[in-house]
C-alpha positions as CSV (number, residue, x, y, z in Angstrom):
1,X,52.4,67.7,-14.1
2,X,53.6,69.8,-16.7
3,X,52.7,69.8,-20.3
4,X,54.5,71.6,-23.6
5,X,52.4,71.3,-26.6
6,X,54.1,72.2,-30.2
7,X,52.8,72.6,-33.7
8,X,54.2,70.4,-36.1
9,X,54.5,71.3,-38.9
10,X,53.4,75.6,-39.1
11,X,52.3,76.1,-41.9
12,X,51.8,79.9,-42.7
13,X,48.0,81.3,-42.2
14,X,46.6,77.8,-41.8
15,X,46.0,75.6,-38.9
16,X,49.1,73.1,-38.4
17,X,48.3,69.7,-39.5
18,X,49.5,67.9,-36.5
19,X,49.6,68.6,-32.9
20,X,52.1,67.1,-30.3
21,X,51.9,67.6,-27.1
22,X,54.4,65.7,-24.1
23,X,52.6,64.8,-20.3
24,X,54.5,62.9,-17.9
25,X,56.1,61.0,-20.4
26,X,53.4,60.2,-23.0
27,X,53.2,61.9,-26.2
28,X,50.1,63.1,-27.5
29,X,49.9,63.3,-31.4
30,X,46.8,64.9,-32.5
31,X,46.0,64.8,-36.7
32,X,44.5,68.0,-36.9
33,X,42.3,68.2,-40.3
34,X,38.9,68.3,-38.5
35,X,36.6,69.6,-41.5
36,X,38.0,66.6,-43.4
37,X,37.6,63.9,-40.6
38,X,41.6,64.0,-40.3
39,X,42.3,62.7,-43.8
40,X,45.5,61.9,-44.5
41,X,46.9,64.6,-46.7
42,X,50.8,64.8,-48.0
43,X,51.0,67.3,-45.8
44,X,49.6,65.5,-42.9
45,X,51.7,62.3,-43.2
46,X,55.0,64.3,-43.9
47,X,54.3,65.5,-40.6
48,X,53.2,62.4,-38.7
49,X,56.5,60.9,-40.2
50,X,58.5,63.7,-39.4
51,X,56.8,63.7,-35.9
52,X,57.5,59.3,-35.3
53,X,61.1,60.1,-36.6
54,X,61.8,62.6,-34.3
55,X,60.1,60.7,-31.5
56,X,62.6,58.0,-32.0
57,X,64.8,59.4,-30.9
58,X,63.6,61.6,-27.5
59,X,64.3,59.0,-24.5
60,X,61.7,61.4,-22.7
61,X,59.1,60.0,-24.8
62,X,57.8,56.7,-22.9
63,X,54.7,56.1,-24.6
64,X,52.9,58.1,-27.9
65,X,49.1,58.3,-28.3
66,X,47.7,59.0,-31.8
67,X,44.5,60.7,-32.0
68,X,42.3,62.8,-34.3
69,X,40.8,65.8,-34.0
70,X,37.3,66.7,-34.4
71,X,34.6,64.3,-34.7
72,X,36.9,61.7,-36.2
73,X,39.8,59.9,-36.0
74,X,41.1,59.4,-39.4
75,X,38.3,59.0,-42.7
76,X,41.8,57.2,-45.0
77,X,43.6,58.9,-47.4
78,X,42.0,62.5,-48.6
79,X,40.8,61.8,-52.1
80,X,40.6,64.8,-53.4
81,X,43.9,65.5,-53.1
82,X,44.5,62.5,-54.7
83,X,42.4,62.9,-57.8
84,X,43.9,66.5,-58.3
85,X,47.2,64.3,-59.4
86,X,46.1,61.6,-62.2
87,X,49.8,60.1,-62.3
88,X,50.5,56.2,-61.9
89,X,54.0,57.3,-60.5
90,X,51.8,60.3,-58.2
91,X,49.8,57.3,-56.6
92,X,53.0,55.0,-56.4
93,X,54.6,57.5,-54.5
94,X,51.9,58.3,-52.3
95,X,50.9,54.7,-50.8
96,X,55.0,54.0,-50.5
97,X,55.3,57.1,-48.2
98,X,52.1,56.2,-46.6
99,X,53.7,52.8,-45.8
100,X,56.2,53.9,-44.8
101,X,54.8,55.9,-42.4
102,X,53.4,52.7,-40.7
103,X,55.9,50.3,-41.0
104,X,58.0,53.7,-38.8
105,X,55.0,53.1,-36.0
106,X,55.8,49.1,-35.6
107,X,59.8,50.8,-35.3
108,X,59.3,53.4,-33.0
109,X,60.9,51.8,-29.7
110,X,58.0,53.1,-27.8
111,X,54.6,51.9,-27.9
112,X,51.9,54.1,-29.6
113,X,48.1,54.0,-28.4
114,X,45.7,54.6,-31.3
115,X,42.6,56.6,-29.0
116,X,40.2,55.8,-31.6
117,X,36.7,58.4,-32.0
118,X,34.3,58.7,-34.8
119,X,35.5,57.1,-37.6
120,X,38.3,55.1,-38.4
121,X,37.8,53.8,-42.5
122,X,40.4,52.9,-44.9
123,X,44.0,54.3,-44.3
124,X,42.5,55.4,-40.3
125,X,41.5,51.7,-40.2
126,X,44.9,51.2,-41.2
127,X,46.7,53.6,-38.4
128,X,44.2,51.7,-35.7
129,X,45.7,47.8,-36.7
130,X,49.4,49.5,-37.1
131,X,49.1,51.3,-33.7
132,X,50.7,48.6,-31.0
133,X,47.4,48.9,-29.1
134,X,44.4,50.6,-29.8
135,X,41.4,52.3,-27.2
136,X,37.8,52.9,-28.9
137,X,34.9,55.1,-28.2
138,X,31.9,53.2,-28.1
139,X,30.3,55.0,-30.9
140,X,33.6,54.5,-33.1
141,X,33.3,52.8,-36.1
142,X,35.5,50.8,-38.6
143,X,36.3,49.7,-42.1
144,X,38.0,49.5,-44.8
145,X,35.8,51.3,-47.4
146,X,37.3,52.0,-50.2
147,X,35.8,48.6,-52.3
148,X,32.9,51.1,-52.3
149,X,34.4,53.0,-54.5
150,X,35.9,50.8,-56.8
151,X,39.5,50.9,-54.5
152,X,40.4,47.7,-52.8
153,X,42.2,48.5,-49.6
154,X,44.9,46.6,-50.3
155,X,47.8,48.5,-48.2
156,X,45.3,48.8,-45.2
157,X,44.7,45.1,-46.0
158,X,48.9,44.7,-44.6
159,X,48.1,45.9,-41.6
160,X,44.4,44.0,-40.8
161,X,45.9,40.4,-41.8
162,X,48.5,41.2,-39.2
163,X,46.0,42.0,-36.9
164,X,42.3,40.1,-37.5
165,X,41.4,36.4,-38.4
166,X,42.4,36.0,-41.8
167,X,38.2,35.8,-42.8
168,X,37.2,38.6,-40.4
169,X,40.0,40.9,-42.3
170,X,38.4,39.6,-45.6
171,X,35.0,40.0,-45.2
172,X,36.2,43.7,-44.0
173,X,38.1,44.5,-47.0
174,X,35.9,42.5,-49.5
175,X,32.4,44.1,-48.7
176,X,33.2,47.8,-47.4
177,X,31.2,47.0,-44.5
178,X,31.7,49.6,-41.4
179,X,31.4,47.7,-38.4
180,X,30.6,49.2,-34.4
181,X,33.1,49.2,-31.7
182,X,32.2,46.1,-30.2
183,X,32.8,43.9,-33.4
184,X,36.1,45.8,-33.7
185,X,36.9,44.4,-30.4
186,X,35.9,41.0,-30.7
187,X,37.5,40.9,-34.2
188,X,41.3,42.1,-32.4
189,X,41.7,45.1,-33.7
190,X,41.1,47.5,-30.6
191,X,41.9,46.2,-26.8
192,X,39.1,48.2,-24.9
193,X,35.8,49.6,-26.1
194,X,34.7,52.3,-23.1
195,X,31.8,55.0,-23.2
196,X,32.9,58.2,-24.8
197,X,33.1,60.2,-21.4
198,X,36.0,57.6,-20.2
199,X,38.2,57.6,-23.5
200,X,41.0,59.9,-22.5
201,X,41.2,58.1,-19.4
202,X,41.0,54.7,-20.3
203,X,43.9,55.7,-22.6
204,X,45.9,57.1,-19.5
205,X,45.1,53.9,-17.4
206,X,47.0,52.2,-20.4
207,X,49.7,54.6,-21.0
208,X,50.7,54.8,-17.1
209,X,50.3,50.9,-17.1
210,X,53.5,50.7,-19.6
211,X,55.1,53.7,-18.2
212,X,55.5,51.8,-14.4
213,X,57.7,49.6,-16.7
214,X,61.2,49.4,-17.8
215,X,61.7,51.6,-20.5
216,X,64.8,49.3,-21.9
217,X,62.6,45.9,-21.4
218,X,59.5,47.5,-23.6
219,X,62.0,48.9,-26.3
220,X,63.7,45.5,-26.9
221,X,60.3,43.3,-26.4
222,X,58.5,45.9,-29.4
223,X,61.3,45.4,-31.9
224,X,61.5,41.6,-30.8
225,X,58.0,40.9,-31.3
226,X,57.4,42.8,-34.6
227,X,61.2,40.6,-35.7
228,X,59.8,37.1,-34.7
229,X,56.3,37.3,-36.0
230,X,57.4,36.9,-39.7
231,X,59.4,34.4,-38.7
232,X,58.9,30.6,-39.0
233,X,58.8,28.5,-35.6
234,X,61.7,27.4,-34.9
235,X,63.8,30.5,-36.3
236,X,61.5,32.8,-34.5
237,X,62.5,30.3,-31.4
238,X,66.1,30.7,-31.8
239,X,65.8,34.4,-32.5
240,X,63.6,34.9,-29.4
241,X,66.0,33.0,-27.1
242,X,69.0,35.4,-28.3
243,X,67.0,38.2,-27.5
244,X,65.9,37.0,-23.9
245,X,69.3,36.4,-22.9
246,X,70.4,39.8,-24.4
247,X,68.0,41.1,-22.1
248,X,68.8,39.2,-18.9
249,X,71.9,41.5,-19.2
250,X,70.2,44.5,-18.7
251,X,70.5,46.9,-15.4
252,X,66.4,46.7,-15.8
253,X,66.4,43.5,-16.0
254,X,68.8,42.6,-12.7
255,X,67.3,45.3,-10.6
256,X,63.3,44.2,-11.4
257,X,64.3,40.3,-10.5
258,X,66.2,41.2,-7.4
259,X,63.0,44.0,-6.6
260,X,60.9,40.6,-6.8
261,X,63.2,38.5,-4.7
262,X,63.2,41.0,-2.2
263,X,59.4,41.9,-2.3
264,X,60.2,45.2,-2.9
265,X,59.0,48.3,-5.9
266,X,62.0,48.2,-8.4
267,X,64.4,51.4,-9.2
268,X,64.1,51.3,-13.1
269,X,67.3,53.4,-14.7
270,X,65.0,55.5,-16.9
271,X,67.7,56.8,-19.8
């Protein structure tokens, strides 16, 4: 299987900022700011955004995987970088295009894997609840730290109500606390904890368990689901019913429910 790695953005003399890398229809995108755990720079989230938009579009794409390089995934927003620019409108800017960024992941018609090392605190807490599903090292660790500091994380907070009981994200985001793997999985925001040695593949197993499936079916059930969950009841009833039906009309849809009435593999038209 054949693999084509690019660097997104180059950036002259320096290391690029983000890695993609397409296998068998799963792209790999790799933050690539090591010596500062992967924090997310301007730089860095101009790229990742640049990277998701792009992705959009590219019907070769089946499934993306977000991961960090180095001993982290993501350590939140780079600070430094942030106190070098003192501005109210600087910082206004800054968390819109950040959020931005996310809401473009819960957008993206493919799903996105969040293959979780290290740490994952404040804004890389944030990436691990916005990523559709999320795979953790054992040793990975979580939180939303930035109380610590005097900063609630209030824009990670978005993504972890959406995610976590309402008091699990709360207790998070109130004491700073950084909690293992295992309470991140029993709190909802990772599916599967495994042993370091078995990350990459536990993330495969999950990648090639949505790539055996209709392409089409996964597009329009993502934007569905993310639609209806702010929705009240009954209108995310109604809206879910429309959407069904829209999708009984697909080729996908025909083939796969004759496949099963036949007891047969089904012929998805992969487009």
């Amino acid at each position: 299987m054949s693999a084509t790695t690019q660097q997104l953005p180059a950036e002259s003399a320096t290391p690029p900022v983000l890695l993609s890398e397409d296998s068998g229809g799963v792209r790999t995108l790799t933050l690539n700011r090591p010596r500062q755990y992967n924090a997310l720079s301007e730089e860095l989230m101009a790229a990742l955004q640049a990277a998701l938009d792009e992705t959009a579009a590219d019907r070769s794409v089946r499934v993306v995987v977000l991961a960090g390089a180095g001993k982290a995934f993501c350590a939140g927003h780079d600070l430094k970088q942030m106190r070098a620019n003192p501005r109210p409108a600087y910082y206004e800017t800054l968390f819109k295009t950040c959020s931005r960024m996310m809401v473009s992941m819960t957008r993206l018609p493919q799903p996105v894997i969040a293959r979780v090392h290290g740490i994952a605190t404040a804004a890389g807490c944030q990436l691990t609840a916005t990523c559709d599903l999320a795979v953790a090292a054992a040793d990975a660790r979580f939180g939303t730290s930035g109380i610590k500091a005097g900063l609630f994380c209030t824009t990670p907070g978005v993504a972890l109500s959406r995610n976590l009981a309402r008091k699990h994200a709360l207790e998070m985001l109130l004491t700073g606390e950084i909690i293992p793997a295992e309470r991140a999985l029993t709190y909802g925001l990772v599916n599967r904890v495994v042993p370091a040695a078995e990350l990459d593949a536990a993330v495969a197993e999950l990648a090639a368990a949505i790539l055996d499936k209709s392409a089409a079916a996964i597009a329009t059930g993502k934007r569905a689901f993310y639609k209806q969950i702010e929705m009240g009841l009954t209108e995310a009833y109604d809206f879910a019913s429309e959407a069904m039906a829209h999708n009984m009309g697909f080729h996908d849809a025909e083939e796969g429910i004759d496949a099963f009435i036949e007891k047969r593999d089904p012929n998805w038209r992969h487009e």
